[in-house]
PALO-455897 format. One record per atom (N, C-alpha, C, O, CB): residue in one letter; x, z, y. Coordinates in steps of 0.1 Angstrom, whole numbers, plus 2048, in hexadecimal, padded with zeros to 3 digits. Atoms other than C-alpha are relative to their C-alpha. Glycine has a CB too. Layout:
// residues N
aXZY...
This chain:
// residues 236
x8047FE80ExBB7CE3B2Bx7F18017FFx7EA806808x80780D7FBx80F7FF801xB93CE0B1Ex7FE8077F1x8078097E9x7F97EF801x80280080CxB7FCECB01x7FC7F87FAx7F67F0801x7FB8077FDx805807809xB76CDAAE6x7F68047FAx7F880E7F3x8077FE7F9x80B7FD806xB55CDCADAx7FD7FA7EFx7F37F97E9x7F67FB80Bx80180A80FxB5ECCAAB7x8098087F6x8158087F9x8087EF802x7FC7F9804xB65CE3A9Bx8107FB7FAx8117EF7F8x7F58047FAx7F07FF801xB91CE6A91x7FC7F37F3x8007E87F5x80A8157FCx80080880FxB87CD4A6Ax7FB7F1805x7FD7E77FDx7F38097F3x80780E7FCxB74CB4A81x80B7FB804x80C7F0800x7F380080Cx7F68057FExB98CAFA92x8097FB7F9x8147F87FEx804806805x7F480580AxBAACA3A74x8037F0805x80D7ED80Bx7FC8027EDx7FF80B7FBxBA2C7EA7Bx8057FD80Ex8107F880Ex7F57FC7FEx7F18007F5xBB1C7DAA0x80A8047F9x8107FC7F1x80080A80Ex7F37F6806xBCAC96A95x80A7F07F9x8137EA7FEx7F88117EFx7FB80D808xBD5C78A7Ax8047F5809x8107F480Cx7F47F97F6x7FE8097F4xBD2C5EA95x808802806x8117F9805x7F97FF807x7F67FC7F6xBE5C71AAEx8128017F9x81B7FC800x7F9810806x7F6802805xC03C78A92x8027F17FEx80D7EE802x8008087F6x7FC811804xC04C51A88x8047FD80Bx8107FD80Cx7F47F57FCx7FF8077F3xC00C43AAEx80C804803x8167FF801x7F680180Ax7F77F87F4xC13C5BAC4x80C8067F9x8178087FFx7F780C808x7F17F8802xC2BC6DAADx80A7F97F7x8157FD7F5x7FF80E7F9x7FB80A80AxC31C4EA94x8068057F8x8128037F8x8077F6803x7FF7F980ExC33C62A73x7FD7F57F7x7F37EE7F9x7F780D7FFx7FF80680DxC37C51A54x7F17FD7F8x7E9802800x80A80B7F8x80C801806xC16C49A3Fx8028097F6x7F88107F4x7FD7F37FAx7FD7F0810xC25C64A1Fx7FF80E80Ax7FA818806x8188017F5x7FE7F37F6xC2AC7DA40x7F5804801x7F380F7FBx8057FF80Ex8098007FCxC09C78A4Dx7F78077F4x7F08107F8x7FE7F4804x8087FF806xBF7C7CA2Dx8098107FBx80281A7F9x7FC7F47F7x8007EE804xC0BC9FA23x7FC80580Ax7F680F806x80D8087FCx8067F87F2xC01CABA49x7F28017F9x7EE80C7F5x7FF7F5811x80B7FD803xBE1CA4A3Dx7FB8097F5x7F080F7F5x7FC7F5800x8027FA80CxBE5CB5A1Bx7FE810808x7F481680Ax80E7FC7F3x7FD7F07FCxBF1CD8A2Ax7F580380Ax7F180F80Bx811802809x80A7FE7F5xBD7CD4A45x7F28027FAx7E98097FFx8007F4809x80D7FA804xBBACD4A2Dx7FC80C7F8x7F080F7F5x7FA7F77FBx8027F8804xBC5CF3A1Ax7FC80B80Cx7F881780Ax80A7FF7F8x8027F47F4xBC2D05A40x7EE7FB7FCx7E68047FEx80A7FD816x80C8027FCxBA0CF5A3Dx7F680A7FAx7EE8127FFx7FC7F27FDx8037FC80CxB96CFEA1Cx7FF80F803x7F4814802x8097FA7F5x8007F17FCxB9ED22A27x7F280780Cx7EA81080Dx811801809x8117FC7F5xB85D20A48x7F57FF7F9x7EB8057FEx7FB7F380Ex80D807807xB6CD12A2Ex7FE8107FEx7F6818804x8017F27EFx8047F880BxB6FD2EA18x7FC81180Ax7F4819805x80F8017F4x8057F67FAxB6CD4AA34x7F97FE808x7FA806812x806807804x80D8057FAxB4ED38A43x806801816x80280881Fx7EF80E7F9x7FC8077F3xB61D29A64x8047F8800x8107F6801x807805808x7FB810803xB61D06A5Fx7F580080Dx7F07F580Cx7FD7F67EDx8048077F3xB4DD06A83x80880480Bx805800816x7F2803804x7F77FB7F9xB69D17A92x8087F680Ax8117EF805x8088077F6x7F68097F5xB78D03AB4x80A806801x80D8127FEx7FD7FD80Ex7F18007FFxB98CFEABAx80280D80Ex80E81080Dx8087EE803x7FC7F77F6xB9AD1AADAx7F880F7F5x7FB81A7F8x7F87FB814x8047F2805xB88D34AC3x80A8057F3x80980E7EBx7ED7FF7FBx7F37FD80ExBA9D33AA9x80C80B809x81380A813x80C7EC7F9x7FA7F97F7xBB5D50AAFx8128087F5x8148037EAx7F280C806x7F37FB808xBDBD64AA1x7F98087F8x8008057EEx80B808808x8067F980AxBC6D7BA8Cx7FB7F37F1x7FF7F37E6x7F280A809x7FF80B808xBB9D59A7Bx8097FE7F8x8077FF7ECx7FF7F8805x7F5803803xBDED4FA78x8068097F5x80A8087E9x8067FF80Bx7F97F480DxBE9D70A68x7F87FF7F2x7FD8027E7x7FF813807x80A7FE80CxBCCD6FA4Ex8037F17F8x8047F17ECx7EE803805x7F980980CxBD5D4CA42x80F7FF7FDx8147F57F9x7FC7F3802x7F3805803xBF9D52A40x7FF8107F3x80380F7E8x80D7FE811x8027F980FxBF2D70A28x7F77F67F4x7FC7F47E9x7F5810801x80880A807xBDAD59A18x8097F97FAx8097FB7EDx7F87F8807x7F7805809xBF8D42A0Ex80C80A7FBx8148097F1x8077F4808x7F37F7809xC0FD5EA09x7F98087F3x7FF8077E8x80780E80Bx8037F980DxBFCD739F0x7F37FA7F6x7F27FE7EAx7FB80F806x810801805xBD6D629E7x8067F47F7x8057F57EBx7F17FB80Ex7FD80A807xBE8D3F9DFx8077FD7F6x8138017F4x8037FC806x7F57FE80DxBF3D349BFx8037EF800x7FB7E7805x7F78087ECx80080E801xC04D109B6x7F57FE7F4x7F08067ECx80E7FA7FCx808807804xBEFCF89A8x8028017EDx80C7FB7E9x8037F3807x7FA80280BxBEFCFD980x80A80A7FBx81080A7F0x8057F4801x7F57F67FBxC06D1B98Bx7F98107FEx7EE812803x8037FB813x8057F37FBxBFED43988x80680480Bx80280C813x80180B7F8x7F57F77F1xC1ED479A4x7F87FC80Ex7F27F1811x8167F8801x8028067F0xC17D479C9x8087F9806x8137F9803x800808809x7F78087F5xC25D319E2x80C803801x80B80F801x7FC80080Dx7F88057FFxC46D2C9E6x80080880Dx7F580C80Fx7FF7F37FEx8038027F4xC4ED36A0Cx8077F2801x7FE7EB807x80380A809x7FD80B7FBxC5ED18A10x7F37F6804x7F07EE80Dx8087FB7F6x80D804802xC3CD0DA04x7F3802808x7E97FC808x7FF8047F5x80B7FE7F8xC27D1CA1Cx809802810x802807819x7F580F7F9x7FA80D7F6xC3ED10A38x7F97EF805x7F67EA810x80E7FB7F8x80280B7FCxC33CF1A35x7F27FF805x7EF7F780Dx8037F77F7x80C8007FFxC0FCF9A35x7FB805814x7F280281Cx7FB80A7F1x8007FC7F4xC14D0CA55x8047F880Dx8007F9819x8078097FFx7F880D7F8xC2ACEEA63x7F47F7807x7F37F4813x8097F57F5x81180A800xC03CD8A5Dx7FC80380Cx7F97FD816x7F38057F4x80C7F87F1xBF3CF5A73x80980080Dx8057FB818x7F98167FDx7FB8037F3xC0DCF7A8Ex7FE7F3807x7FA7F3812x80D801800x80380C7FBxC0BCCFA90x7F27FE804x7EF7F480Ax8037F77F8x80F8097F9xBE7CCDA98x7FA80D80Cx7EF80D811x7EF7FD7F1x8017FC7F4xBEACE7AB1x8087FC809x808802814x80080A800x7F68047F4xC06CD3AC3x7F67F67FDx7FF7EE801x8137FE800x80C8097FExBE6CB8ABEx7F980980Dx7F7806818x7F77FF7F0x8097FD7F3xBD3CCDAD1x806802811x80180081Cx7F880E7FDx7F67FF7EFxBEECD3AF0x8007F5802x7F87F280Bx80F805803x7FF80F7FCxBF6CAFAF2x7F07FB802x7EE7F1808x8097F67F2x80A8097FAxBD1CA9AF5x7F9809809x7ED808809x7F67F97F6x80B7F57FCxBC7CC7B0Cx7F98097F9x7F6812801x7F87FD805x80B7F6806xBB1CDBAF6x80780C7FEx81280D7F9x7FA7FB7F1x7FF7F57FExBB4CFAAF9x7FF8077F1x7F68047E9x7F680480Ax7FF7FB80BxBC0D11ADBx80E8057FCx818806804x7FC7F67F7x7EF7F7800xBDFD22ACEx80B7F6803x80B7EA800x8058077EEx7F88087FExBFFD18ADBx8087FF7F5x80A80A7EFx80780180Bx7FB806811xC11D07AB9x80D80B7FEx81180E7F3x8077EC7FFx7F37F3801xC31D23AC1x7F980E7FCx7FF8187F8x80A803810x8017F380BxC1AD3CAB4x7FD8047EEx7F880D7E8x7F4807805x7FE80580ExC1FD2FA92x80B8037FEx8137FA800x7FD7F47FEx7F27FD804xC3FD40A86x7FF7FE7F2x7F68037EBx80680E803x7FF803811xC48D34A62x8068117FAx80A81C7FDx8117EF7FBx7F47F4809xC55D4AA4Bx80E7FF7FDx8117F37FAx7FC8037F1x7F2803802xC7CD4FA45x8028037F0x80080D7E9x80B80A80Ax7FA7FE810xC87D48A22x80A8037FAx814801800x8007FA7FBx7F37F5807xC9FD5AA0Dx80C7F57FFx8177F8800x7FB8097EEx7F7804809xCB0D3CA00x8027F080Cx8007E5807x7FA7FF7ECx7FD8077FBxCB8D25A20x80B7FE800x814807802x7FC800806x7F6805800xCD0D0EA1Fx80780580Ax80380A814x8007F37FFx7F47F77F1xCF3D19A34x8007F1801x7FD7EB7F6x81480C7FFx7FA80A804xCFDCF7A3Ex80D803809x80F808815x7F97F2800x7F18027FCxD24CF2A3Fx8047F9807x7FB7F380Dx8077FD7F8x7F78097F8xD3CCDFA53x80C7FF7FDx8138097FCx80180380Cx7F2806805xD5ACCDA49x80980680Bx805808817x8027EE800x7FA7FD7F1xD74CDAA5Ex8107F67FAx8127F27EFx802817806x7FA80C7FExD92CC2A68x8067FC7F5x8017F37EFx80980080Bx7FB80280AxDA9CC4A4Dx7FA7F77F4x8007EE7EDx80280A7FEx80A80180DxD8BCBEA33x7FB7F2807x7F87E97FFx7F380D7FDx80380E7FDxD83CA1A49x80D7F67FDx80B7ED7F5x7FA7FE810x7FA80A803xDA1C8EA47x8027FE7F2x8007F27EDx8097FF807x80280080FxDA4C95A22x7F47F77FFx7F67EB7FDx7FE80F7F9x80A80A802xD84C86A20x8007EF800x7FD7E77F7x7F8803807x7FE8077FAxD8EC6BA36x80B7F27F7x8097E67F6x80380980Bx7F8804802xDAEC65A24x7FE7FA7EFx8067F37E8x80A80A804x80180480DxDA0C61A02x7FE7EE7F6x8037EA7ECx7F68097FFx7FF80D802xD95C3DA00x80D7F97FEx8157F7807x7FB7FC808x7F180D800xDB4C249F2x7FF7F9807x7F87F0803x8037F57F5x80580F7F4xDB2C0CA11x80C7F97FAx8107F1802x800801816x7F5810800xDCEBF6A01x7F67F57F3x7F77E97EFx8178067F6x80E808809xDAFBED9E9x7F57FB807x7F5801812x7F880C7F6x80B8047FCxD8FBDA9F5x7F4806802x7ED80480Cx7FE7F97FBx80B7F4801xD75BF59EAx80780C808x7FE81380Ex7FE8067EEx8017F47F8xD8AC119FCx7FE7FA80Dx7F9801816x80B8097FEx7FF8017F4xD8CBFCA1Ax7F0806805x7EC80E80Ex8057F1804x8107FC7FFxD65BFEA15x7FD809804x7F680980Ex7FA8017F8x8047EF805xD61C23A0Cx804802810x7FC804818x80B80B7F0x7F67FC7ECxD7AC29A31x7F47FA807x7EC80380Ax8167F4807x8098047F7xD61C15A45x7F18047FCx7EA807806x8037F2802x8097F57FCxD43C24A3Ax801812802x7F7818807x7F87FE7F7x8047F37FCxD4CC4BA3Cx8067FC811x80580581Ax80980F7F6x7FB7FC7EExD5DC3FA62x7F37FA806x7F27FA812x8127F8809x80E8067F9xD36C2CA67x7FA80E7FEx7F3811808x7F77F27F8x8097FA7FCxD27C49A5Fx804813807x7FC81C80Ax7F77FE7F2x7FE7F77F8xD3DC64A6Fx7FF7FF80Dx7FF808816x80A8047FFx8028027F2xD39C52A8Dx7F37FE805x7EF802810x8067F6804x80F8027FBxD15C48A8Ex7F680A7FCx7EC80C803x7FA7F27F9x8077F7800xD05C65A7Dx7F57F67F3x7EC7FA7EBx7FB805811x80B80980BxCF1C49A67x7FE8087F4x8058117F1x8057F07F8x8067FC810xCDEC51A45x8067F77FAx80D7EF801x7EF8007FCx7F9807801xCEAC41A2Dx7F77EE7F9x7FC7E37F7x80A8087F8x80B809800xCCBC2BA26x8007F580Cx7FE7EA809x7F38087FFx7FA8027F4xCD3C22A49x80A7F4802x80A7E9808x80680B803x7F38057FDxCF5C19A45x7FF7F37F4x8097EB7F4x80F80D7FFx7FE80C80AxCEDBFFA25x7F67F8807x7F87EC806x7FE8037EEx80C8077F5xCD2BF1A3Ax80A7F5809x8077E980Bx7F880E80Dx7F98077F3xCECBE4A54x8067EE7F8x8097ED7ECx81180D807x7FE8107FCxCF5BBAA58x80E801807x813808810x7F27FA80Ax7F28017FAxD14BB0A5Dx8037F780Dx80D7F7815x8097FB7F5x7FD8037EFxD0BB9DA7Cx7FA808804x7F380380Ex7FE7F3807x8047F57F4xCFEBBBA8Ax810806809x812807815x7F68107F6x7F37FE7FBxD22BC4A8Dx80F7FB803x819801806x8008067FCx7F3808804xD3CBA9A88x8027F9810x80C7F5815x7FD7F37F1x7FD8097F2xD35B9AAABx80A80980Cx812804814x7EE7FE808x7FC7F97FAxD40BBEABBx80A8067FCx80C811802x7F8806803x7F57FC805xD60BC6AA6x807802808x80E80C805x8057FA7F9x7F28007F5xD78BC3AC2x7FA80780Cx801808816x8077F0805x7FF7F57F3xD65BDAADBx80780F7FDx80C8137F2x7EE804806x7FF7F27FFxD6ABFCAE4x7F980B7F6x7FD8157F0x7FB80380Bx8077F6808xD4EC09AD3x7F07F5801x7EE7EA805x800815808x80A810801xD2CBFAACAx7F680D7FEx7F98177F7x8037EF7EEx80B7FB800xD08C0CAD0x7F87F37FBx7F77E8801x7FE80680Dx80580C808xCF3BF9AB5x7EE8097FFx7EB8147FAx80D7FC7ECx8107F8804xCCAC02AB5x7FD7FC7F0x7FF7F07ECx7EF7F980Bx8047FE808xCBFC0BA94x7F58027FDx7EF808805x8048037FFx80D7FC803xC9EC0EA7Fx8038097F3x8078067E7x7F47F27FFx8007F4809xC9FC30A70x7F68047F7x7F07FC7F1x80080A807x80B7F7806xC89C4CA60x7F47FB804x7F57F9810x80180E804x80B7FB7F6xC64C47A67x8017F1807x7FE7F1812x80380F80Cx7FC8097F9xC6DC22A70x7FE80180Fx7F57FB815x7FB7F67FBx7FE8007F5xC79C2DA90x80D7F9806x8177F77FFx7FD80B802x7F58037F8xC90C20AA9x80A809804x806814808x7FB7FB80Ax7F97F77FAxCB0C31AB2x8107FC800x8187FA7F7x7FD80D7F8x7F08047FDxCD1C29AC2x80D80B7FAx80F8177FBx801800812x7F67FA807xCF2C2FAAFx80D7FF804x80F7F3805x8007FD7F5x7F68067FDxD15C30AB9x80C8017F9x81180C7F5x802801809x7F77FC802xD35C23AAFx80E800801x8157F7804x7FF8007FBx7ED7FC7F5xD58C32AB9x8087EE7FCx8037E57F6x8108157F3x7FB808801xD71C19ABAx80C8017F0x8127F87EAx8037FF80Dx7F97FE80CxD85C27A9Cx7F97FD7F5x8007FE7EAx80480B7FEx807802804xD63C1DA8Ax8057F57FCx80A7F27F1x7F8802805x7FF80C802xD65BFBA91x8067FB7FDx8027F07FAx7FF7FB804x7F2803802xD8BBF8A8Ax7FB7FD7F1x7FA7F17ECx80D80C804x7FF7FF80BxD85C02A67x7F37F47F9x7F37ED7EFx8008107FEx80880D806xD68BECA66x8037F07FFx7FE7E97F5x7F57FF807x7F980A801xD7ABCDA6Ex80A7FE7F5x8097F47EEx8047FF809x7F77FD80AxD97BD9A58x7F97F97F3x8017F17EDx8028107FFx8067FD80AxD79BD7A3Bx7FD7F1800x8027EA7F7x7F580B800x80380D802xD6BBB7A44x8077F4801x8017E97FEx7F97FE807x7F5808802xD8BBA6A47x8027FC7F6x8017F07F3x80A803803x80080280DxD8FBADA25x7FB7FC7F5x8007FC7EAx8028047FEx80A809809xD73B9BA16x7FD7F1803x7FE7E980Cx7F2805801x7FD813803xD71B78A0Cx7F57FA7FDx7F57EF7F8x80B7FB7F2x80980A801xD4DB73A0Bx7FA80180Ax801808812x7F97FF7F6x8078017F4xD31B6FA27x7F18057FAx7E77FE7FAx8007EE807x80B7F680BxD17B86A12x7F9806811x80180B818x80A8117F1x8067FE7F5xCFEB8FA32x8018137FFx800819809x7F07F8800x8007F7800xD01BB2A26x808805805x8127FD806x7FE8037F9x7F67FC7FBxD17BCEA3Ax80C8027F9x8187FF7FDx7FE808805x7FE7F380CxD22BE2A1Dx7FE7FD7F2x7FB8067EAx7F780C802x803808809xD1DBC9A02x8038077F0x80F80B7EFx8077F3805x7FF7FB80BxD1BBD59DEx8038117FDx8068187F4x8087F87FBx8027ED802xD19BFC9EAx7F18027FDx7E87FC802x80480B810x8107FD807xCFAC0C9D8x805812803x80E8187FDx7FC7F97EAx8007F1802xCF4C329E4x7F88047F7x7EE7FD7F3x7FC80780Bx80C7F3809xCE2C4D9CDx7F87FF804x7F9801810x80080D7FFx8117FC800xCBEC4D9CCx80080680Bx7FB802815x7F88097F3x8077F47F4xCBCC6A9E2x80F80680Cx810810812x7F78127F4x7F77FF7F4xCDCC679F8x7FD7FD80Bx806800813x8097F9800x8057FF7F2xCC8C60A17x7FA80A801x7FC80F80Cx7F87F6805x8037F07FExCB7C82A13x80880C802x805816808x7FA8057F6x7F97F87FFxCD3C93A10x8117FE80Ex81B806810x8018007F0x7F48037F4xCEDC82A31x7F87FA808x7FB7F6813x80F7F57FC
């Protein structure tokens, strides 16, 4: 580990760099990192340690800007304070550019002494349990063309785990060649246009053949005339 002789507010530019290159974050990601990161700045400004290096940040620092978003900060246009959810994220900024500084050696807090705040109103999330799955399962009409549909995407995406942005994305020769295996590991370009292998069972594929049997045109799409909700890939 070394110090850095280049004050914490001079590291934004690597910092940026290093998220783009190495962690291949999104261009909208990148630029809210950067947002939450210059309200930590804005804070060093204002208590005259904007020459402060990254090994001289110390947990007393940490604690004084996290009252800072809990009690000093108001929204924009706003008399209320932050949100915690809201000053989560801001905290998220500063943990990331102290896992900047580990990944590059520099010496300075390790990013686990950044504990968020717990919020009152986190989601539980549920789980179908069996019954409620096959009900689910069973609900599509498959003696119809659209349910065969509806059946082969909830068994694509109980098996692959896909978004569903994901799953309307897909080409029907991505999968029409591998109908009759076992099971089919297909790479995908996800979130964050990343890469990431998906798999699926063989009761997948059944139902997918089932589907594509039953169409009578050669439409390159998988899933041809399904349209999800606006914001159904945020939410599966």
């Amino acid at each position: 580990m070394k110090k850095s002789k280049k004050p914490i507010i001079k590291h934004l530019p690597d910092y940026l760099d290093w998220i783009d290159i190495e962690k291949g974050l999104a261009s909208s990601t990148q630029e809210n990192y950067a947002r939450f990161l210059k309200r930590f700045f804005k804070w060093l400004e204002k208590h005259d340690l904007t020459s402060l290096l990254p090994h001289e940040l110390t947990e007393k620092h940490v604690w004084d800007y996290r009252i800072f978003l809990a009690r000093k900060t108001k929204h924009e246009n706003s008399d209320k304070n932050l949100e915690k959810s809201t000053q989560q994220y801001y905290l998220i900024g500063l943990r990331s550019l102290l896992s900047y500084f580990a990944a590059r050696d520099i010496t300075s807090l390790p990013p686990e002494k950044i504990e968020l705040p717990k919020t009152r109103n986190e989601k539980e999330i549920r789980f179908l349990n069996l019954d409620q799955v096959r009900r689910l399962f069973d609900a599509p009409d498959v003696s119809k063309d659209i349910g065969l549909r509806d059946r082969a995407i909830l068994e694509t995406l109980f098996s692959t785990g896909m978004r569903i942005s994901e799953l309307v994305a897909l080409n029907r020769d991505q999968i029409e060649s591998s109908l009759d295996k076992e099971g089919l590991e297909l790479s995908i370009i996800g979130k964050g246009s990343k890469a990431r292998t998906v798999y699926f069972s063989p009761r997948a594929l059944e139902w997918l053949r089932k589907y594509l049997k039953s169409r009578d045109d050669m439409a390159e799409a998988l899933f041809i005339n399904y349209r999800a909700p606006s914001d159904a890939s945020r939410r599966l």
